[in-house]
C-alpha angles and dihedrals in degrees: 000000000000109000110220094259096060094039082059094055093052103039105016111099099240115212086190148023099244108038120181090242092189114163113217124184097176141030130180135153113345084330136105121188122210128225075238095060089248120141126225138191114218109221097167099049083226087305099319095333119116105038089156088047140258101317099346099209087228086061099035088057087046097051090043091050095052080038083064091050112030155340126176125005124151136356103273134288088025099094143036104248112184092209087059100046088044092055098039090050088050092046093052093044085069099048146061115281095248084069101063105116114078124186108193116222121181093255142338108290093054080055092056091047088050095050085052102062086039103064095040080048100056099025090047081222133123116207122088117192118205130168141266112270085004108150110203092158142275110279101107100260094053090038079061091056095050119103100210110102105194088042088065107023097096090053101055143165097060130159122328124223088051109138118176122207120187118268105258104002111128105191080059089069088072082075084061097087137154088283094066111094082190152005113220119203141150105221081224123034103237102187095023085078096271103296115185117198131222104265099224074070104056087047092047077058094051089050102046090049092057089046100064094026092257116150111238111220117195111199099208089163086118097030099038131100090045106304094135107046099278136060086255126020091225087072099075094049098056083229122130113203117212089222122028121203122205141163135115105070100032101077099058090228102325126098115258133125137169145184111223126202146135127311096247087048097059096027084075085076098067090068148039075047122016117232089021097179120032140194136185089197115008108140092016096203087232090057094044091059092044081050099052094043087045086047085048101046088055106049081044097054095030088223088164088058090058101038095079083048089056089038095063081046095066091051094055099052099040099075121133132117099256084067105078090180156354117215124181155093121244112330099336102098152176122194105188128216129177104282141326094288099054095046089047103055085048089054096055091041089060100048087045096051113140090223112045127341126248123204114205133154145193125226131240107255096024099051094162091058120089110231103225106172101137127179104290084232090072112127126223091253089052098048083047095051087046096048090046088049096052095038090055087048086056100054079039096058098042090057096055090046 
């Protein structure tokens, strides 16, 4: 008989030639448990994931009580669903008045897709401007947006009326004209190797695009639920988006995404056509009450207000001279080596320690940055065990090199 390893190999779509392959029976916490007894500490949340940790009790008895009433009942926007205005009411409650209309997609890509047609929808205009080494995800629309060349040029040709400026250069807002229907732009650049901007430019963005009538997006799927600091990353930046993108870690483990906006905005979608965006599962009523349980454990626990706190933390304790620099803001961070090779055979050294594993990761457009974005439910003793661990694969690695 096949083990399930193997079994992955032979039926499992693979998206790499090295996969991690890791098989993990249980995961809790900040913590992942191998099939080979093995520990490991998750420092990625499944890549901004799980920023309530792995099965967050809070979000496991949620999902089991709407489990007990409903799943799925109809395609989306036809009935009332309580998960879903539960969920739509919490998420407006965080955030400006302006942002009070809230339509639910499966994940973040599907929200970036939706946004689009939005704002060509609404601005009757056609051109939508993104940014150098920006990641909005892989469908073909959002793939058009993405500012990473050799990620998209086998799958061309994409989108047309796509334009890209530079993050955080201001002589490049003078691209953004009265032909432009949005600016997409993640207030911090996730795959780029976590890049945050000055705040007198995203505020230079916000002005140019009222200027020439164009509609500002902000994509907070990675910086969103509390991983910057703040319950949104646009907080700390006194800059309102017309269109807001989530996703990742708002689902405490379960898929769910959305694009938020005002009422007039998505109202343009009831009409020239009707049903102008549709969606089979969006707001899937089981995600919408792991949402609203992930969105309430962490205003209750204030997790965004120490993750700037734990964040600091990891940069004290990750100096060596291997690391050139940490970039970051909260608990979204890069910590940069050399180059890809050297990153990577630290990488595998930590997930291999004897003593506890460690998961890391690089970006994709960044890979000689290390990805650390761990649950924001991580403890001090546990920053300090992982730091120790990495720091050690990194002396460790060195020395078989």
């Amino acid at each position: 008989m096949l083990t399930p390893r193997q079994l992955f190999f032979q039926h499992v779509a693979q998206t790499s030639d090295f996969p991690l392959a890791l098989e993990i029976e249980k995961a809790e916490g900040i913590y992942l448990h191998g099939s080979n007894g093995q520990r490991y500490i998750d420092l990625i949340s499944g890549i901004g994931v799980s920023n309530v940790g792995h099965r967050h009790p809070n979000v496991v008895a949620a999902i089991q009580e709407q489990l007990e009433k409903y799943m799925h009942l109809m395609v989306y926007g036809e009935f009332v669903q309580t998960p879903q205005v539960q969920l739509a009411q919490a998420l407006a409650q965080t955030l400006p008045e302006t942002l009070s209309s809230v339509y639910f997609t499966n994940s973040g890509t599907e929200a970036v897709e939706g946004a689009m047609k939005l704002a060509k929808r609404y601005t009757g205009r056609r051109e939508i401007i993104s940014c150098f080494n920006a990641y909005h995800g892989a469908t073909q629309g959002a793939l058009s947006l993405s500012g990473g060349e050799w990620f998209k040029q086998s799958f061309r040709p994409l989108l047309p009326g796509i334009r890209h400026i530079q993050h955080g250069k201001l002589d490049h807002l003078a691209q953004i004209t009265e032909q432009t229907a949005a600016v997409f732009m993640e207030v911090v650049q996730g795959e780029a190797g976590v890049r945050v901007p000055d705040p007198a430019y995203l505020q230079a963005v916000r002005q140019r695009c009222t200027e020439v009538g164009a509609l500002l997006v902000f994509d907070e799927i990675q910086t969103g639920f509390g991983r910057t600091g703040t319950f949104w990353a646009f907080e700390s930046f006194s800059v309102v988006p017309d269109i807001l993108l989530c996703a990742k870690g708002m689902g405490g483990g379960m898929p769910i995404g959305a694009f938020i906006s005002s009422p007039e905005i998505m109202g343009v979608f009831k009409t020239n056509p009707i049903l102008g965006h549709i969606t089979t599962f969006g707001g899937h009523p089981v995600s919408c009450a792991a949402s609203l349980a992930t969105l309430q454990v962490i205003q209750a626990e204030k997790l965004y207000e120490k993750a700037e706190e734990k964040g600091q933390l990891f940069r004290q304790l990750l100096t060596h001279p291997a690391i050139r620099e940490i970039r970051g803001k909260g608990l979204m961070l890069a910590a940069e080596f050399e180059s890809f090779e050297v990153l990577k055979a630290v990488i595998d050294r930590a997930i291999a320690s004897d003593k506890i594993g460690v998961l890391t990761d690089w970006f994709l457009f960044c890979d000689n940055s290390m990805r650390i974005a761990p649950p924001l439910v991580i403890t001090e003793d546990e920053i300090r065990l992982a730091c120790a661990a990495i720091l050690d694969a990194i002396e460790n690695s060195a020395k078989s090199n």
